[in-house]
C-alpha positions, -999 to 999 in steps of 0.1 A, spaced: 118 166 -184 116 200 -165 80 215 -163 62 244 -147 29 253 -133 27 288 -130 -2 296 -106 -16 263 -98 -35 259 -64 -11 235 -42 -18 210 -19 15 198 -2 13 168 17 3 185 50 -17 219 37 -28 241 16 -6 265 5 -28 284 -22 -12 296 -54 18 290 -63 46 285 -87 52 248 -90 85 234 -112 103 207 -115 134 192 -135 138 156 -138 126 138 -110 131 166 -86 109 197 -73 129 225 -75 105 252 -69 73 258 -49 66 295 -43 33 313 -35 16 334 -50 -11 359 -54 -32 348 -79 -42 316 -91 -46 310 -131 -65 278 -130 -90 281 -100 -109 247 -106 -78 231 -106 -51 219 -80 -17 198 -73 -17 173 -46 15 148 -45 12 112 -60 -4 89 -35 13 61 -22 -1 26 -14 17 10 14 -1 -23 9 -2 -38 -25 1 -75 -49 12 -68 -85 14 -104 -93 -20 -115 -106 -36 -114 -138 -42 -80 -153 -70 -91 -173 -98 -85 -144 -120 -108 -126 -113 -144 -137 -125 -173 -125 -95 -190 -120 -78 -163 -94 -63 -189 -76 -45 -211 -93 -34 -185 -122 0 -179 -103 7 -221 -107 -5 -220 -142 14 -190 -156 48 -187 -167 70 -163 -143 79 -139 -169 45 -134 -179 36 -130 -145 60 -101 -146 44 -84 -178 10 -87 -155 24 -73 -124 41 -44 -150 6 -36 -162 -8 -34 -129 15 -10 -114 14 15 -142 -24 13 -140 -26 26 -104 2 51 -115 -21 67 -144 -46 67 -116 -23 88 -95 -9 60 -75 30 72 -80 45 49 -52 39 12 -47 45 -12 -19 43 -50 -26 40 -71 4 42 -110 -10 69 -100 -33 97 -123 -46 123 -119 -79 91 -112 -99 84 -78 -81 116 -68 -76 129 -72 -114 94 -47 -120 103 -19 -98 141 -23 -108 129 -16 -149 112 12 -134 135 28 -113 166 21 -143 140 37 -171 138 6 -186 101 10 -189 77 43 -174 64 35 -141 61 43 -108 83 37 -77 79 -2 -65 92 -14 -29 90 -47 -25 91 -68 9 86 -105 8 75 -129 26 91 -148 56 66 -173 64 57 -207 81 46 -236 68 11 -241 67 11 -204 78 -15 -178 54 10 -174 28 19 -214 25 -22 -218 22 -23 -194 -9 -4 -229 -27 -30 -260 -28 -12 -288 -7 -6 -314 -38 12 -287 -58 52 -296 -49 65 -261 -64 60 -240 -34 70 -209 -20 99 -208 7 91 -213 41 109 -216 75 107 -231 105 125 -224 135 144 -192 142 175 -208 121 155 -212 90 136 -176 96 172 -161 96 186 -175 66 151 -167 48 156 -130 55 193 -134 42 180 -149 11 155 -123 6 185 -92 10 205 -110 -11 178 -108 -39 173 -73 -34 142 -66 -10 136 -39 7 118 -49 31 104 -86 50 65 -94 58 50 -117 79 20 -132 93 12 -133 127 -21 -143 119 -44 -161 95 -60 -146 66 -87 -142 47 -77 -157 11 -53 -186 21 -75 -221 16 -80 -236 52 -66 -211 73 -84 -193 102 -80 -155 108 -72 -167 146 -45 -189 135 -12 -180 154 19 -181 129 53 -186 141 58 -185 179 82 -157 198 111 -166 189 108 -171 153 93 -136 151 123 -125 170 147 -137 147 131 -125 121 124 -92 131 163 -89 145 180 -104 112 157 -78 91 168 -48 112 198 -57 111 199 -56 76 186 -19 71 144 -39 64 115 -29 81 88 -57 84 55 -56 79 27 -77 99 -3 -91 84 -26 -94 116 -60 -96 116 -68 -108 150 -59 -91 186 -34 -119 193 -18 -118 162 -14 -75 166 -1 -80 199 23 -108 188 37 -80 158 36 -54 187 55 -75 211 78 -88 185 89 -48 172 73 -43 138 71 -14 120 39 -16 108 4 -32 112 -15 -46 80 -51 -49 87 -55 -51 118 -94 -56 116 -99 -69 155 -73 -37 171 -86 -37 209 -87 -1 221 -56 -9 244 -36 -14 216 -46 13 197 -32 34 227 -1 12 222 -3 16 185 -6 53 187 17 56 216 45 40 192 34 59 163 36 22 143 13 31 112 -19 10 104 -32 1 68 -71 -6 74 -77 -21 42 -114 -16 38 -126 -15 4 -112 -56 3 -127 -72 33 -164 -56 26 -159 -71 -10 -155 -102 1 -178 -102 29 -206 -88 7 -196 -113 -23 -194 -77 -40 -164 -102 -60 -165 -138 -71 -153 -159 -34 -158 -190 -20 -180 -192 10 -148 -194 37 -135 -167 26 -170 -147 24 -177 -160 61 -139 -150 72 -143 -117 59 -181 -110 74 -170 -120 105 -137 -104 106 -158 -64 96 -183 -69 119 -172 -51 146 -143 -36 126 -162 2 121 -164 4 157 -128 -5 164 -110 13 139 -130 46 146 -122 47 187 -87 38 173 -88 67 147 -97 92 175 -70 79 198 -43 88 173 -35 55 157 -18 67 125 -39 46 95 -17 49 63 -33 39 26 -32 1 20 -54 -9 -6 -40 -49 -10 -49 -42 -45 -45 -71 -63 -66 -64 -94 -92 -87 -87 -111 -83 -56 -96 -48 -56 -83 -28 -89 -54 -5 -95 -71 24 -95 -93 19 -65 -72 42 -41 -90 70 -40 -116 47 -32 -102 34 -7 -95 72 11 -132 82 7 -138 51 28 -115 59 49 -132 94 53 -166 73 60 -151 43 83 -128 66 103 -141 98 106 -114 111 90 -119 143 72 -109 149 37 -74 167 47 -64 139 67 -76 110 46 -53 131 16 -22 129 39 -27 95 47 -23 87 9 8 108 8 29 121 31 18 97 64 17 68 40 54 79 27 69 81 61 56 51 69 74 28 44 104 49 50 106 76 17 95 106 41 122 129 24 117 117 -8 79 119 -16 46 125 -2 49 161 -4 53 189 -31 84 207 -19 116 220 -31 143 183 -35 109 157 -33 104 139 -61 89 149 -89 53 132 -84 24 152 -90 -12 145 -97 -32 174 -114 -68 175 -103 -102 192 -101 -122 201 -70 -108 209 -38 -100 170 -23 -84 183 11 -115 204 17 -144 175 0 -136 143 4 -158 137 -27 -134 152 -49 -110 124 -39 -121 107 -68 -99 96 -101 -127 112 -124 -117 144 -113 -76 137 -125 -68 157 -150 -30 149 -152 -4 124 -139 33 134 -137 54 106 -121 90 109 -116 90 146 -134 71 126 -167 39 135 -179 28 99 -174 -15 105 -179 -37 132 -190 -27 165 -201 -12 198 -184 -33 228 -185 -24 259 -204 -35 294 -206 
């Protein structure tokens, strides 16, 4: 599909650039050139976001009661139509790029469909999980249920578990170096794996072209991802302000997720009482932490861990307004950390994030000003989705 938007105020990832000629053909920009007057002044381009922290695999049909065990009582393959739905969800909300961090075959057959044209949707990463036994991703799986995730033990079995995952197709490896929020039993202070598991890990992924991903809540488990070489830091709710000068130093991008821990500290979403006490403990000093890091130069990136139930597909924009509130970011820098920070940090720098000429084609039509207002972040003002040079959501203006 080519397309053109003659005169549309644009938005490109790092600035303003005012009117301009916008077109595309295919999935490819092929033409951004200013000019002097702009036909449709309420309205502006920005690129397609891009959620660096996301879980397609849950049910699609909202809050349920049952959140927990629906993964052990629901077929794989409709476990793939739910993770489907999700993603093109966040994409008709603007969400054009997708990063799944528990993946497995189910996640990576999705974004496969979508990158062939089997189905419409956006673009899917996918990095699963190396992780211990009884570490946070083992405790998502109630103990008496035999049909478990993999796990590994020892830097041997962390090896061959990064193998297995690159032969499946991943693009990337997560782990823990924490405990979570979510996982039945676990503690946020929990260490998980020792050095030289994460070594292994981290080595055999690099080696393989996959960055990895740390969940890691508490100081011990960031400094265990720092010391270990990851590329990036997922949560990171107790950050002391001397790694944030580390953090910042390295230019290893941070994914706050926000809008997930107040929800289940508040009990804003059905949760059991550990995870509600987890959570409020893990925020309470969070604010404080996250904005000396913000001013200090750590690099936070969207990362929603939307998982349509405690936080929808949809909710990004969200997310960056709180962003905006929690870090003191203002509204042009929560808008690049949604796009083109977000995309260099999961490694598409060159390929989206930004409206320029050979980016993909990923464009989200909107009303407002968003890089000026962070208000007008917002997916009510959306007025059209174009994802991979498709019209994907809403409609295109005209004269």
């Amino acid at each position: 599909m080519a397309g053109e938007l003659d005169g549309i105020q644009v938005w490109d990832g790092l600035d303003a650039l005012g009117p301009a000629r916008l077109c595309w053909n295919g999935d490819r920009i092929i033409a951004v050139e200013p000019l002097e007057t702009a036909r449709w002044p309420d309205l502006c381009a920005i690129p397609g976001l891009i959620d660096t922290h996301v879980h397609l695999v849950g049910s699609a049909e909202g809050q349920r009661a049952d959140f927990a065990t629906w993964p052990l009582t629901t077929t794989r393959e409709e476990q793939v139509l739910h993770g489907a739905a999700h993603a093109i969800r966040a994409m008709n909300a603007g969400v054009t790029t997708l990063r799944d961090l528990a993946g497995n075959a189910a996640q990576i057959a999705i974004g496969r469909a979508f990158g062939r044209g089997i189905l419409t949707g956006p673009r899917v990463l996918v990095h699963c999980v190396v992780g211990m036994t009884a570490g946070h991703n083992d405790l998502f799986t109630p103990a008496a249920v035999t049909v478990r995730p993999p796990t590994a033990d020892g830097p041997d079995e962390c090896r061959r578990l990064v193998r297995t995952w690159a032969r499946a197709g991943a693009d990337g490896i997560k782990i823990t170096t924490s405990g979570g929020v979510l996982s039945a039993g676990d503690k946020s202070s929990w260490r998980n794996y020792t050095p030289p598991e994460l070594a292994a890990i981290i080595d055999e992924a690099h080696a393989l072209a996959m960055p990895v991903a740390a969940h890691a809540h508490s100081a011990a488990g960031i400094q265990a991802a720092l010391d270990a070489g990851a590329d990036s830091i997922e949560h990171a709710t107790e950050i002391s302000q001397e790694q944030a000068e580390t953090i910042a130093k390295r230019e290893i991008p941070v994914a706050p997720t926000l809008l997930i821990n107040e929800a289940i500290a508040e009990a804003r979403v059905p949760v059991g009482e550990e995870a509600r006490d987890k959570a409020a403990l893990l925020v309470k000093q969070r604010d404080e932490r996250f904005r000396y890091a913000a001013a200090n130069g750590v690099n936070f990136v969207l990362g929603t861990d939307a998982n349509g139930f405690h936080v929808d597909f949809g909710d990004q924009m969200r997310e960056l307004r709180r962003m905006h509130e929690v870090l003191g970011y203002d509204a042009r820098q929560c808008l690049r950390a949604g796009t083109s920070a977000a995309a260099t940090a999961i490694g598409l720098g060159d390929r989206v994030g930004r409206l320029a000429e050979g980016y993909g084609a990923d464009i989200v039509i909107m009303r407002g000003r968003p890089w000026l207002e962070a208000a007008d972040i917002a997916t009510a003002n959306i007025v059209a989705v174009i994802s991979r040079g498709k019209l994907v959501a809403g409609t295109l203006p005209d004269d």
